[in-house]
Structures are given as C-alpha cells and as structure tokens.
C-alpha positions in Angstrom: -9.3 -3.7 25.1 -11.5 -5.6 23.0 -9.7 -8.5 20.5 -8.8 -6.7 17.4 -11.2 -8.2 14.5 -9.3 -9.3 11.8 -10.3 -8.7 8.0 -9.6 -10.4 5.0 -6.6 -9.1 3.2 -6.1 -6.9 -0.5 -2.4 -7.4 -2.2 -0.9 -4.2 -3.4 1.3 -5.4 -6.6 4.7 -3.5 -5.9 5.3 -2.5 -9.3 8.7 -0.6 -8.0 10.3 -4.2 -7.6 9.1 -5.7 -10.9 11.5 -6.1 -14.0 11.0 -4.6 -17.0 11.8 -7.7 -19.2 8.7 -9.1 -17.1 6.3 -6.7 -16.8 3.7 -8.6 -19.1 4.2 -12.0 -17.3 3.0 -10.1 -14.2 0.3 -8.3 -15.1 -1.2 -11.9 -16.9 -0.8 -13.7 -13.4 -2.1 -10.8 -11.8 -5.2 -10.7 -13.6 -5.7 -14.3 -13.5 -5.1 -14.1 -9.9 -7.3 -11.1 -9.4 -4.9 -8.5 -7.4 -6.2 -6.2 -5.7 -4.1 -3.1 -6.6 -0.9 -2.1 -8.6 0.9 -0.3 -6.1 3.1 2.7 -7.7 5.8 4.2 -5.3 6.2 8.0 -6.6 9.3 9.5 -6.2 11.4 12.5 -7.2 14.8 12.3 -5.4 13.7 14.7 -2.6 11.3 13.3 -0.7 13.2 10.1 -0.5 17.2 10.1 -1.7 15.9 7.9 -5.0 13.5 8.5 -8.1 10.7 5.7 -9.4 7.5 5.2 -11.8 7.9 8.3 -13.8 4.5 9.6 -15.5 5.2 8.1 -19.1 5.6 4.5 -16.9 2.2 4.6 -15.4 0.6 5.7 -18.6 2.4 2.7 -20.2 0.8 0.9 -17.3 -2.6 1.5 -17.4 -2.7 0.8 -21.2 -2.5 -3.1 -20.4 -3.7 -3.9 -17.1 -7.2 -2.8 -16.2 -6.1 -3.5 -12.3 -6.5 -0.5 -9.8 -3.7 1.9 -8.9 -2.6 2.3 -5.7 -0.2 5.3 -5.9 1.8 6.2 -3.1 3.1 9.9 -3.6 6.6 9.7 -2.0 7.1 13.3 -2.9 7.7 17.7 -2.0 4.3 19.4 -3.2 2.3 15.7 -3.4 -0.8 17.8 -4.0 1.0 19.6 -7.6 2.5 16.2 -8.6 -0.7 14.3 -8.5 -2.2 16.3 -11.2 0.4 14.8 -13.3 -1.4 11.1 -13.5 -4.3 9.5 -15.0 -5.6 8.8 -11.2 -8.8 7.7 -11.7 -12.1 6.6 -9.4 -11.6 3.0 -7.7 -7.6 3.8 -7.6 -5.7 4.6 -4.1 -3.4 7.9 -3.0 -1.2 8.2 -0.8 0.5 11.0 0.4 2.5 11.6 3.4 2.1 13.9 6.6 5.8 14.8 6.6 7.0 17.4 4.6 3.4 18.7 3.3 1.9 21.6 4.0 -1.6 21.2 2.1 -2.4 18.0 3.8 -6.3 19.1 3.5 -5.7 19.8 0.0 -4.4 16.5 -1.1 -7.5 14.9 0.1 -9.7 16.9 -1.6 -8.2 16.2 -5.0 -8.2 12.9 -4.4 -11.8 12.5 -3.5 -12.6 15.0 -6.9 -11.0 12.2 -9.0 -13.5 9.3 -7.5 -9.9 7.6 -5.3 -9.8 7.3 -2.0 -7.6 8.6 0.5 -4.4 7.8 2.5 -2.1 9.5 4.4 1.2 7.7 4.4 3.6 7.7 7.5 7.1 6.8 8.1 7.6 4.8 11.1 9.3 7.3 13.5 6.3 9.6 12.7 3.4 8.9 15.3 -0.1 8.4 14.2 -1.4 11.0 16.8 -0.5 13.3 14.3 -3.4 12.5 11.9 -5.8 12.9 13.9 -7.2 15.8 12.7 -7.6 14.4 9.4 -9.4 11.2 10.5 -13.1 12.3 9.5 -12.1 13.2 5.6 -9.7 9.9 5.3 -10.3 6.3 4.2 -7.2 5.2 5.9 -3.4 5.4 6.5 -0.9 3.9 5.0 2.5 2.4 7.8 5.9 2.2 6.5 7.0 -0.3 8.2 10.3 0.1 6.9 12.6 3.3 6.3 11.1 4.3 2.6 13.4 5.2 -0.7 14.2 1.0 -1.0 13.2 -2.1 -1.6 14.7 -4.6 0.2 15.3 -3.0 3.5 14.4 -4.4 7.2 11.5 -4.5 8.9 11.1 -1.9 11.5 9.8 -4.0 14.4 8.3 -1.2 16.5 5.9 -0.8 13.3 4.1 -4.2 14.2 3.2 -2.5 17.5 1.9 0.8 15.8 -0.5 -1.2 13.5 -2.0 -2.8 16.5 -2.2 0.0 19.0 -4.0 2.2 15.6 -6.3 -0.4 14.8 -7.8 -0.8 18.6 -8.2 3.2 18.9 -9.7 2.9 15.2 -12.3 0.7 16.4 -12.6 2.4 20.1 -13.8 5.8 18.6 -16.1 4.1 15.7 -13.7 4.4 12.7 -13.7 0.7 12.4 -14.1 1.0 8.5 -11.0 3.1 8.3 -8.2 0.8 6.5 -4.6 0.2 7.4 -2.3 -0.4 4.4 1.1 -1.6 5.5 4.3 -1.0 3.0 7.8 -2.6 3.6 9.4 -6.0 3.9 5.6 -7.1 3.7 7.0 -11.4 3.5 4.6 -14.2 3.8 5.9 -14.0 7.4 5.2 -10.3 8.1 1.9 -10.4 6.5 0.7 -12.8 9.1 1.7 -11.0 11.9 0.6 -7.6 10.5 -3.0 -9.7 9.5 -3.0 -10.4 13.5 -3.1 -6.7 14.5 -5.7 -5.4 12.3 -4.4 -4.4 8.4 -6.2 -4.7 4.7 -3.7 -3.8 2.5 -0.2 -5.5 2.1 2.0 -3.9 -0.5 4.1 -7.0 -1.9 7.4 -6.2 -3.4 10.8 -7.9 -3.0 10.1 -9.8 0.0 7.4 -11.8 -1.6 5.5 -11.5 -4.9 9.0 -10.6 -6.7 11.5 -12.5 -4.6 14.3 -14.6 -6.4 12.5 -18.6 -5.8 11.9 -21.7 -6.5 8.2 -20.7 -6.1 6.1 -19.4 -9.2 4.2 -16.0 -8.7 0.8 -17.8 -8.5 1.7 -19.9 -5.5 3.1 -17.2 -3.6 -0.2 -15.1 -4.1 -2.0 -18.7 -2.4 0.6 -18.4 0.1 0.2 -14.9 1.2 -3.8 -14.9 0.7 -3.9 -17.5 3.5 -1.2 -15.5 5.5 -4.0 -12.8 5.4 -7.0 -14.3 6.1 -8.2 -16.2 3.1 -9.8 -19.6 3.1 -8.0 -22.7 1.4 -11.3 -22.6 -0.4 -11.0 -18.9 -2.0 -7.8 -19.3 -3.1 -7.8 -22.7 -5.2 -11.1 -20.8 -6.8 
C-alpha cells in the first residue's frame, strides 16, 4: 500500500463545548485566528440520549460571526430537521447512516443550499456501508468517540478506521474525498489522526475549550502544527 499523503489540517470550532458567558471572546479569537468552521452538533434527545444548539442558537450565531458552519445533524428524520436552519453555500452537513432512511435525500438538499456533504458514522458502524454513496459525497465524517458527549474517550479502533478509509480513498481515485474526525480530537489525537490521512478536526473539550494555563490562540498554534502547518503559517 502506498504511504498515505498527508494534507494540511481545517479546525472545526466545537461550539457544543463553548460557554455562553464566552461566546464573544471566541468568536473574536476565532476570527483573528481564521478558523476554519464553527462546528454545530444537532441534537434532539433521540438520536443521541441529549439535546444541543437549538435553531434560535445558530441564528443567534450567524448574526456575529461570518465563520462557516459545520453542522453535524445528530438527529431522526436529518433530511426534515435541516430545513429548519439558515445552512447556507460554503457551510458543512453532516448526517448519519444510522437510523436514516433518505440517505440520498439528505445529500441532495444539501448540495441545493450550495454546502457540501458528509455522512457521519459512529465508530462501531463500518465504512463499507457508504459505499454506495461515495460518487454524490464530499466526505465522511468518524466519531471517534461514542456521540451524545463531550468529554468522553477516544475509541482507539477509530485511529485504525481513518487509515484503512483514507488508503481505499486514494486506491479507487477518491483522493479529494475528506475525512473529518469528531471526538476527544486533543493536540495528541490530532497528530495521530493527521498521520493517517484526515482534514477536518472538530475541537471541543479536549483542546480549544479545555480548562488551562494556555490561552485559546496558543492552543490553535499548537494544534495547527499537530496537523500539518508550518511554524511559518501559524506565527502569520
């Protein structure tokens, strides 16, 4: 198997794990920073035993940060509930293979609104199973830990799964599909996860909004170079 080419990394903001009483301090050192994404974690209590980022949150959202969304539907019926956001063209959505019946449809109505599209697995689920989806997506989201939480473990197996994924990505030509990876995403995950072939690294608890000595602007430095950036490009 050939060595897996690695890519330069995008940070997906984990708005889930940021407090409300600092909402406007992030988004001013995201900015400044340039952040890829705002990464909105969607759920409704069924999907996933917990509920998050309601519609009237994201709304409030998008009125003061200009940053693309990253939503990731964690949700029955994805394909109803995204008609219930502003998603808009440059933004990311996610929506998973388990539990959804309109797989196809979810794509298309993504792709209507200019976003691109990602299906989103859980770790148990294999990635065989989206194969048949693999001409009409622009990539798949991992979670690398069992979702509903912040602050859980990372499942180790996942690390294998990204790299097995990313060498039958490139084997059958679909080099330019992306792998986003979501869970326990630390400093020390993301390098490992950088070695076997992901883009996107949603940073929650673990890292952009971990209780430390560290200020929000150093740990971006720190994780850029984790994922491929140059000493260079970051102290730009």
């Amino acid at each position: 198997m050939a060595e897996i080419k690695k890519r330069k990394g995008m940070i997906s903001a984990s708005m889930m794990c940021a407090g409300l009483d600092k909402v406007f301090y992030y988004m001013s050192e995201f900015k400044a920073a340039n952040i890829e994404y705002l990464h909105l974690d969607i759920m409704d209590g069924e999907f996933v035993p917990n509920f998050a980022l309601g519609t009237d949150y994201v709304k409030s959202l998008r009125r003061i940060s200009d940053i693309p969304f990253d939503y990731h539907f964690l949700v029955c019926e994805p394909v109803e509930k995204m008609s219930w956001f502003d998603i808009r063209e440059g933004d990311n959505v996610s929506f998973h293979l388990e539990r959804n019946e309109h797989v196809a449809e979810c794509i298309q109505a993504a792709k209507r609104l200019g976003a691109t599209s990602f299906i989103a697995i859980n770790p148990e689920t294999p990635v065989d199973l989206c194969e048949p989806y693999l001409n009409d997506i622009d990539g798949i989201l991992f979670m690398t830990v069992k979702p509903g939480f912040a602050g859980k473990k990372l499942v180790k197996s996942t690390l294998d799964k990204v790299k097995n994924a990313r060498e039958y990505f490139d084997s059958i030509g679909k080099s330019d599909l992306k792998i986003e990876v979501d869970g326990n995403i630390s400093i020390e995950n993301a390098a490992k996860f950088y070695e076997r072939g992901a883009d996107i690294y949603v940073s929650g608890s673990s890292s952009l909004f971990r209780k430390c000595e560290l200020d929000v602007t150093e740990i971006i430095r720190q994780k850029r170079l984790a994922i491929g950036w140059t000493e260079s490009e970051v102290t730009k």
